[in-house]
Every structure is written in structure tokens, then in C-alpha cells.
mmCIF file of the N, C-alpha and C atoms, coordinates in Angstrom:
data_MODEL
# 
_entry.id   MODEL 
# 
loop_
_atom_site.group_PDB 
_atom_site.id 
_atom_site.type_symbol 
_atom_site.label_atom_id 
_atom_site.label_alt_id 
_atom_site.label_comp_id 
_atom_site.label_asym_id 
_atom_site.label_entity_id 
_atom_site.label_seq_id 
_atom_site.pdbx_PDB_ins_code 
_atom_site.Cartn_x 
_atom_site.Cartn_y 
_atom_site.Cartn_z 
_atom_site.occupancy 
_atom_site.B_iso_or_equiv 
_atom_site.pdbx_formal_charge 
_atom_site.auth_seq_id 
_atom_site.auth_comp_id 
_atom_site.auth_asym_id 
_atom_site.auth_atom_id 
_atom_site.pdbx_PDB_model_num 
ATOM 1   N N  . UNK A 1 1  ? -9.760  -33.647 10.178 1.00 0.00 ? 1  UNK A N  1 
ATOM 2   C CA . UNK A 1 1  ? -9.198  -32.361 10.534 1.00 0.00 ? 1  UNK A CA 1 
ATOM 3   C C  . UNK A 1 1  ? -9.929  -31.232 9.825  1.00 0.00 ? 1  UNK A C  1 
ATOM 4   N N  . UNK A 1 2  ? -10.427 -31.367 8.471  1.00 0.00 ? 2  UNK A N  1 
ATOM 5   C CA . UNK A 1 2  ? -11.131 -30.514 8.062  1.00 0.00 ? 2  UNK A CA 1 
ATOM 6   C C  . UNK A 1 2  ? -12.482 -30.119 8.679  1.00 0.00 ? 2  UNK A C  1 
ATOM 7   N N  . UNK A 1 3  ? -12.940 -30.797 9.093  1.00 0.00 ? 3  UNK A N  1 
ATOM 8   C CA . UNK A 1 3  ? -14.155 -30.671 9.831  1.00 0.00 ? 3  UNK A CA 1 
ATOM 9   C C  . UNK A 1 3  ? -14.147 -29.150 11.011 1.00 0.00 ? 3  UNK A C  1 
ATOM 10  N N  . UNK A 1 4  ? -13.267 -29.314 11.500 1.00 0.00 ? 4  UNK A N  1 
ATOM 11  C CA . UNK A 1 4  ? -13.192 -28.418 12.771 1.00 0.00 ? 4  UNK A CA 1 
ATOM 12  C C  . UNK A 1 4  ? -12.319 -27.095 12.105 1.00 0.00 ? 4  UNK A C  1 
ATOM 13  N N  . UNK A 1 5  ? -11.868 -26.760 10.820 1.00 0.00 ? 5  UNK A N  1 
ATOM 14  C CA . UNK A 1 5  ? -11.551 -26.192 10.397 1.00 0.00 ? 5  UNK A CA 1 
ATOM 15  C C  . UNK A 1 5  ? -12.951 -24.924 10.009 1.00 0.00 ? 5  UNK A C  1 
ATOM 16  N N  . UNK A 1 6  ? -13.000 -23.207 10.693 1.00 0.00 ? 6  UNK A N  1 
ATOM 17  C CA . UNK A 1 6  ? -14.080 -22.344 10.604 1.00 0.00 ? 6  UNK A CA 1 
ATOM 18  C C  . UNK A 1 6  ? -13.670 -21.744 9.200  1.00 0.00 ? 6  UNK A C  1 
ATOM 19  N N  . UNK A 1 7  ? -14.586 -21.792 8.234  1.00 0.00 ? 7  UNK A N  1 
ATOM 20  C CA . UNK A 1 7  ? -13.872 -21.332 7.072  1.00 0.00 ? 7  UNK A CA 1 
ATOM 21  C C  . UNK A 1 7  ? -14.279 -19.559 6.805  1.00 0.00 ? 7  UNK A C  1 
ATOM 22  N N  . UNK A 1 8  ? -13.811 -18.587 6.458  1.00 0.00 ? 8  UNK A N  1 
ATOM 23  C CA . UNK A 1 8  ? -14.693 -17.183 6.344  1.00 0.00 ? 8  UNK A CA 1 
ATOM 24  C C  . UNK A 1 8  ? -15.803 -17.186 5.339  1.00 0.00 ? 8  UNK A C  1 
ATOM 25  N N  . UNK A 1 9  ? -16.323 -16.395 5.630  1.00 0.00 ? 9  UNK A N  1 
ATOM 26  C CA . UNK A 1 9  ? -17.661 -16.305 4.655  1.00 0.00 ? 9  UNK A CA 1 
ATOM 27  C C  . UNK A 1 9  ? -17.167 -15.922 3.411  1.00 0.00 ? 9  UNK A C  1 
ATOM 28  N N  . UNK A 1 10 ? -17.825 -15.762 2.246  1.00 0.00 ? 10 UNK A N  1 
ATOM 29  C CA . UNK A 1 10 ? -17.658 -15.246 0.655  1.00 0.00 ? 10 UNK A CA 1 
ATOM 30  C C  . UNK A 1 10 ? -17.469 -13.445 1.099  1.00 0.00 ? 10 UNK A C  1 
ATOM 31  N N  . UNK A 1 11 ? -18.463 -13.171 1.730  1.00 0.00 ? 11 UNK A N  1 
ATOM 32  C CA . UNK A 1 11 ? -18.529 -11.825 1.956  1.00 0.00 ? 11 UNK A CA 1 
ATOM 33  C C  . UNK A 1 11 ? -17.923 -10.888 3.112  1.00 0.00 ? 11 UNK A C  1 
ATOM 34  N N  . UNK A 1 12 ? -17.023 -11.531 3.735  1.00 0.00 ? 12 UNK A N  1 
ATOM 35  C CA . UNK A 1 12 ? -15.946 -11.694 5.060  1.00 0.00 ? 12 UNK A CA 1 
ATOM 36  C C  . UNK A 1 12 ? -14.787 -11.390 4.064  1.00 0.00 ? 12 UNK A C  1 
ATOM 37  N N  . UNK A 1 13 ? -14.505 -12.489 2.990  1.00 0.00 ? 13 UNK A N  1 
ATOM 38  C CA . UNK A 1 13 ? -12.966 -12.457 2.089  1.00 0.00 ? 13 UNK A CA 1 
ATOM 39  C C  . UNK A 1 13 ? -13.462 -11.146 1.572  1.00 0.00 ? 13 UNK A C  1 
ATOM 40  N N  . UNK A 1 14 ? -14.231 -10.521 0.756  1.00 0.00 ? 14 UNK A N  1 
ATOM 41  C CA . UNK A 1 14 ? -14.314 -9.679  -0.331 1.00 0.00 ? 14 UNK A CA 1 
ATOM 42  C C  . UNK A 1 14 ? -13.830 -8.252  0.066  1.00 0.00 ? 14 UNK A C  1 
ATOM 43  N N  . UNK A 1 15 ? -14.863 -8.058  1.645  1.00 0.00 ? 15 UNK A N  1 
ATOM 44  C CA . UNK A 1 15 ? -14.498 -7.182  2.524  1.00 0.00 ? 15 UNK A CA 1 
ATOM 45  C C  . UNK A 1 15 ? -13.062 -7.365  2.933  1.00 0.00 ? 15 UNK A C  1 
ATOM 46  N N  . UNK A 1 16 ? -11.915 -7.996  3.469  1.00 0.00 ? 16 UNK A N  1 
ATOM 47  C CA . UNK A 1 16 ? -10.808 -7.996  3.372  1.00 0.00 ? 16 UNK A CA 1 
ATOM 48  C C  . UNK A 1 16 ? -9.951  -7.700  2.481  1.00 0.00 ? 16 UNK A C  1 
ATOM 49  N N  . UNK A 1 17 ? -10.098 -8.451  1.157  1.00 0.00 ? 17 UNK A N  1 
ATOM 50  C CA . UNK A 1 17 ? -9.897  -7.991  -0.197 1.00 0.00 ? 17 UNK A CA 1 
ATOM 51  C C  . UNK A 1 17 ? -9.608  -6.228  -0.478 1.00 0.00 ? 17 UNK A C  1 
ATOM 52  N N  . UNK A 1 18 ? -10.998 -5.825  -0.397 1.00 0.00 ? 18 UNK A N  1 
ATOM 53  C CA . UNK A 1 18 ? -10.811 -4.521  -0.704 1.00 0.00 ? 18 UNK A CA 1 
ATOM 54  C C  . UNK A 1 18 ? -10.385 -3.490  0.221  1.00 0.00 ? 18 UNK A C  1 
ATOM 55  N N  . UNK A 1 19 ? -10.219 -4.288  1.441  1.00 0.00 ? 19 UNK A N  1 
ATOM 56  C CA . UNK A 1 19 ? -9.166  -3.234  2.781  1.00 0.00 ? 19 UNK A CA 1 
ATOM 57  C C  . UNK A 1 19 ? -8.253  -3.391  1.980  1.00 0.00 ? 19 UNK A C  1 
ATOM 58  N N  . UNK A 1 20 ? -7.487  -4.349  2.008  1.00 0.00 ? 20 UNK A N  1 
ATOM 59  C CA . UNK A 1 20 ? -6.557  -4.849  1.431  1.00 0.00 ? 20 UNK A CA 1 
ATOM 60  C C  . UNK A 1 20 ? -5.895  -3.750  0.064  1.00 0.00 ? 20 UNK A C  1 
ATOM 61  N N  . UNK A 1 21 ? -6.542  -4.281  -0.852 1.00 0.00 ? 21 UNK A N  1 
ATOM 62  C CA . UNK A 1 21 ? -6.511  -3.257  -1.929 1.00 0.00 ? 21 UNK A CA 1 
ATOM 63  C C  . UNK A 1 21 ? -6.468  -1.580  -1.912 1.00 0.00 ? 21 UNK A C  1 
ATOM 64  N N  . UNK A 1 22 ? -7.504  -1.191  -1.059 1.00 0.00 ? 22 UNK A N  1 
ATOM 65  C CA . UNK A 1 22 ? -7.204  0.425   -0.708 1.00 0.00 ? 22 UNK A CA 1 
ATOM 66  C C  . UNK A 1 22 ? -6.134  0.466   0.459  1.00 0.00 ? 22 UNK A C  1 
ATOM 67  N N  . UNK A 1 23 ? -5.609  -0.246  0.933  1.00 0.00 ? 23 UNK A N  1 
ATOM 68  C CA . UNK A 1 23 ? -4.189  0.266   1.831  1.00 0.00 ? 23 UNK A CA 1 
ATOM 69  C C  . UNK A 1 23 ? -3.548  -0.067  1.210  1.00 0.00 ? 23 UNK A C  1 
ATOM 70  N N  . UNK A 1 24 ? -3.187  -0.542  -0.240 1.00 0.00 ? 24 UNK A N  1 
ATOM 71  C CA . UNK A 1 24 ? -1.825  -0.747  -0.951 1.00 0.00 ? 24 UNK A CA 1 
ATOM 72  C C  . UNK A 1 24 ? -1.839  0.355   -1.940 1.00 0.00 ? 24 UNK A C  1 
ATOM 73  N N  . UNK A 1 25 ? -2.789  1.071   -2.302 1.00 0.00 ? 25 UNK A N  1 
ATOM 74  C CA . UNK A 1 25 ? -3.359  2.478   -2.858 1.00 0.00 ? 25 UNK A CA 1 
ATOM 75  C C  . UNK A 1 25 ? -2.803  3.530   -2.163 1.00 0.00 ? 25 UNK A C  1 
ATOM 76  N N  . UNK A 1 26 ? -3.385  3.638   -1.335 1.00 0.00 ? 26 UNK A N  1 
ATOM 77  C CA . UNK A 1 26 ? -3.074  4.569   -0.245 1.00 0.00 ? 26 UNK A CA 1 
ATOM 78  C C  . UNK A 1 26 ? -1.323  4.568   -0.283 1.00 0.00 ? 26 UNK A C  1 
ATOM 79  N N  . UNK A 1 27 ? -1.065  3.142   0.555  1.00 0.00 ? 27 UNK A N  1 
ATOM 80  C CA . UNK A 1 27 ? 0.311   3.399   0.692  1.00 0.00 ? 27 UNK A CA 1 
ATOM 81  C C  . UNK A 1 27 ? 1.185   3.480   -0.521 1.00 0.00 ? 27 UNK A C  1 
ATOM 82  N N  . UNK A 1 28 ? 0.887   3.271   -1.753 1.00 0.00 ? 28 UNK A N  1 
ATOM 83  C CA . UNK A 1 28 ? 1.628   3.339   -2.708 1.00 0.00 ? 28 UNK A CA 1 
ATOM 84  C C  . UNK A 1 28 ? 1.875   5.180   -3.078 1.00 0.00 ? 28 UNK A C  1 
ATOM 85  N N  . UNK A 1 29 ? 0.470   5.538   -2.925 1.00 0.00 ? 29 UNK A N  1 
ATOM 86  C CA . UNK A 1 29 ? 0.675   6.868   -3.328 1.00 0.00 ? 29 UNK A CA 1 
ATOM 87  C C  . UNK A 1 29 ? 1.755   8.048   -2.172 1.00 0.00 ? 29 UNK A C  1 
ATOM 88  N N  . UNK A 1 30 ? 1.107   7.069   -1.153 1.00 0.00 ? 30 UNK A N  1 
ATOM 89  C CA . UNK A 1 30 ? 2.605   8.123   0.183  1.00 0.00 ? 30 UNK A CA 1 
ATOM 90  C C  . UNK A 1 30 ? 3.869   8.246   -0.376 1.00 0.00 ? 30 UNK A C  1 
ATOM 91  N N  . UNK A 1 31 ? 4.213   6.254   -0.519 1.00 0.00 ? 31 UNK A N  1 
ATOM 92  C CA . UNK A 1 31 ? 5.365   6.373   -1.346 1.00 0.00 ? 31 UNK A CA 1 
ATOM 93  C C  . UNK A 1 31 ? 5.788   7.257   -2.642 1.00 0.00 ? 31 UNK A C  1 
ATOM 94  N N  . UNK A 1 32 ? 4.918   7.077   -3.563 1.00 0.00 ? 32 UNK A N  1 
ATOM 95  C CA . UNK A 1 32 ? 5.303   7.959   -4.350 1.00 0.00 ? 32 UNK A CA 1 
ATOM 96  C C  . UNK A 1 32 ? 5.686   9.886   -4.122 1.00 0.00 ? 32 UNK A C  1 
ATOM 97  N N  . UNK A 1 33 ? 4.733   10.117  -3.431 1.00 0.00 ? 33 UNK A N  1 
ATOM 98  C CA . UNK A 1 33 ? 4.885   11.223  -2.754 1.00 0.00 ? 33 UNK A CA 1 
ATOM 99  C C  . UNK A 1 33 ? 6.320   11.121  -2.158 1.00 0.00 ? 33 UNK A C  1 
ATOM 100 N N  . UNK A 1 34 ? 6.601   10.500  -1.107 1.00 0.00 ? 34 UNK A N  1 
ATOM 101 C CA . UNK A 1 34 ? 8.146   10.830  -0.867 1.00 0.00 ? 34 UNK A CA 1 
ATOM 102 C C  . UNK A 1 34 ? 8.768   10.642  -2.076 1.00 0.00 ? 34 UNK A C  1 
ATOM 103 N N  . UNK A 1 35 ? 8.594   9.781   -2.907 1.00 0.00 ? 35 UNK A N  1 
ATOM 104 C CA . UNK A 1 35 ? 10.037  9.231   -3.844 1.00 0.00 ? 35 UNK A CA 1 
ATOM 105 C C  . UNK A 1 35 ? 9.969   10.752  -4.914 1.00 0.00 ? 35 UNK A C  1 
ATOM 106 N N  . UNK A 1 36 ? 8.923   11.520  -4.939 1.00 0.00 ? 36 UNK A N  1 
ATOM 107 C CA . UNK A 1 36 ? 9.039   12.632  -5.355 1.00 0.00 ? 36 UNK A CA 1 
ATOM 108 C C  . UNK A 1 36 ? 9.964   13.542  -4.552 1.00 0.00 ? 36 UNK A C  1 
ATOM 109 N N  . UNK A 1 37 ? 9.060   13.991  -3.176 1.00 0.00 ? 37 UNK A N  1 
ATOM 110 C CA . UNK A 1 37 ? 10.100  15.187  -2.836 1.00 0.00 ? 37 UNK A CA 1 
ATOM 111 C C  . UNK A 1 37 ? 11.453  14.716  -2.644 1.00 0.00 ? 37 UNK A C  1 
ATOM 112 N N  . UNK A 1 38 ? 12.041  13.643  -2.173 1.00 0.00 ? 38 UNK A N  1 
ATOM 113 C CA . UNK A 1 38 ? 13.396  13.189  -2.227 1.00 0.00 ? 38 UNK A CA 1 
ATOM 114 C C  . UNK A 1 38 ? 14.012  13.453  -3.878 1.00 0.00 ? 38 UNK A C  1 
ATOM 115 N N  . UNK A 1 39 ? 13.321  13.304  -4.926 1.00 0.00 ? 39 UNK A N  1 
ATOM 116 C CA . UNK A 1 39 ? 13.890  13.752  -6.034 1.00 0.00 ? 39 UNK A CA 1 
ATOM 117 C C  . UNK A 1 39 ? 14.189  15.077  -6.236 1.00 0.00 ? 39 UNK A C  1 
ATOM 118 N N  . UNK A 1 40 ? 13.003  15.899  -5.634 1.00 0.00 ? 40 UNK A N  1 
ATOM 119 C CA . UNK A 1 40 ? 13.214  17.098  -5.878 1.00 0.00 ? 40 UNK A CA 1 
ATOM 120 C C  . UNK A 1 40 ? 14.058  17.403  -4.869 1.00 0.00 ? 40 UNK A C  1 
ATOM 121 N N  . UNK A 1 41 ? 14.715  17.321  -3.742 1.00 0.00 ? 41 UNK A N  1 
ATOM 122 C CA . UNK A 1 41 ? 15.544  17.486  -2.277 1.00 0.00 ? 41 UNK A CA 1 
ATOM 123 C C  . UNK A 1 41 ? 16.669  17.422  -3.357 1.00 0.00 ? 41 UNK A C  1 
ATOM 124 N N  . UNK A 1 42 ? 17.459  15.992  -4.055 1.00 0.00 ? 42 UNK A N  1 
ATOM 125 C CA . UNK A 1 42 ? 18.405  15.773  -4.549 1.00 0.00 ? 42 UNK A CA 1 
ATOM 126 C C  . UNK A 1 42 ? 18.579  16.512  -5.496 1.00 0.00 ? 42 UNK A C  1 
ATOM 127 N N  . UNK A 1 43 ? 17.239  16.978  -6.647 1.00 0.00 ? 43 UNK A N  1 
ATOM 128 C CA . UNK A 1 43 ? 18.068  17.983  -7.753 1.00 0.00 ? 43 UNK A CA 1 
ATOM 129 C C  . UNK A 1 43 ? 18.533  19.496  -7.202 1.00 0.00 ? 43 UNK A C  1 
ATOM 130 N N  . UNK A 1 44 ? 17.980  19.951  -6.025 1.00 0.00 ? 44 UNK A N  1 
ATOM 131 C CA . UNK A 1 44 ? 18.068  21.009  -5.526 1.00 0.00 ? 44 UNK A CA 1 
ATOM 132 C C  . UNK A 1 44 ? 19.585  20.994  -5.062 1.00 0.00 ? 44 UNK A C  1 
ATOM 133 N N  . UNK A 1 45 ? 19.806  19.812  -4.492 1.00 0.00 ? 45 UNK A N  1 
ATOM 134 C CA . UNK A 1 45 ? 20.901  19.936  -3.892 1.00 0.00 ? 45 UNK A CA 1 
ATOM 135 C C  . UNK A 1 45 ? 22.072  19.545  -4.750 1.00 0.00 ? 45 UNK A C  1 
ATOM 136 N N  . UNK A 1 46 ? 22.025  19.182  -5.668 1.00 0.00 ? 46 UNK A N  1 
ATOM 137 C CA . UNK A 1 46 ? 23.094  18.675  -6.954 1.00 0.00 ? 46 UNK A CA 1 
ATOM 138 C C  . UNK A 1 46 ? 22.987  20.352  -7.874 1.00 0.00 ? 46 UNK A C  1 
ATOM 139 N N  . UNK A 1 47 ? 22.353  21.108  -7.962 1.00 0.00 ? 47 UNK A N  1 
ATOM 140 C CA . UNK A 1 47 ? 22.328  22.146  -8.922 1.00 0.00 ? 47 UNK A CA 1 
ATOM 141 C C  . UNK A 1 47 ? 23.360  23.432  -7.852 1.00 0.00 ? 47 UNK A C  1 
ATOM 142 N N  . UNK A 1 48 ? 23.422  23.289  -6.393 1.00 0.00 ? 48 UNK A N  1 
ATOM 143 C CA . UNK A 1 48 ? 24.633  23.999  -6.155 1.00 0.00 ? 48 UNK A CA 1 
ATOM 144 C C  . UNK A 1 48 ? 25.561  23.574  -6.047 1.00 0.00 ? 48 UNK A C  1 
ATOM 145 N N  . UNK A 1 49 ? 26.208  22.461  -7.021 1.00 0.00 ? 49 UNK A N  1 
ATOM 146 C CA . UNK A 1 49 ? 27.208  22.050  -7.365 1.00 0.00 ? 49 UNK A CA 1 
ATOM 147 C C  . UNK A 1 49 ? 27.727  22.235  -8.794 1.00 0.00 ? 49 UNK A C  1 
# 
């Protein structure tokens, strides 16, 4: 069964890898970006109370 198994190249994974890695960058920083303005939304809205 291994035989017929196509395996990726060294330089196929690495390139995936680092998609990989810069879209969890990327998306981490969006997130953070919202989890900011939602903080700032909530203190705004707790201080006319």
C-alpha cells in the first residue's frame, strides 16, 4: 500500500508551512483588532452608566 502512496516534496511542505504560518498571523492580528474595538465599544458603553 505504501508504494502507490504520492508523497509531497520537502519543498511543496515548507511552502505550505509558511502559508500556513502567515494566515495564522494575519488572522490572529484581525482578531486582535476586533477583541480591541469591542473593548473599547464596551468601556464606552459602561462609562454612561
Amino acid at each position: 500500500m505504501v508504494e502507490h502512496v504520492t508523497w509531497p516534496s520537502y519543498s511543496s511542505i515548507q511552502e505550505s508551512a509558511v502559508l500556513v504560518i502567515i494566515a495564522s498571523v494575519i488572522f490572529s492580528a484581525v482578531l486582535g483588532v476586533f477583541d480591541l474595538a469591542f473593548r473599547n465599544m464596551m468601556d464606552a458603553i459602561y462609562k454612561l452608566f
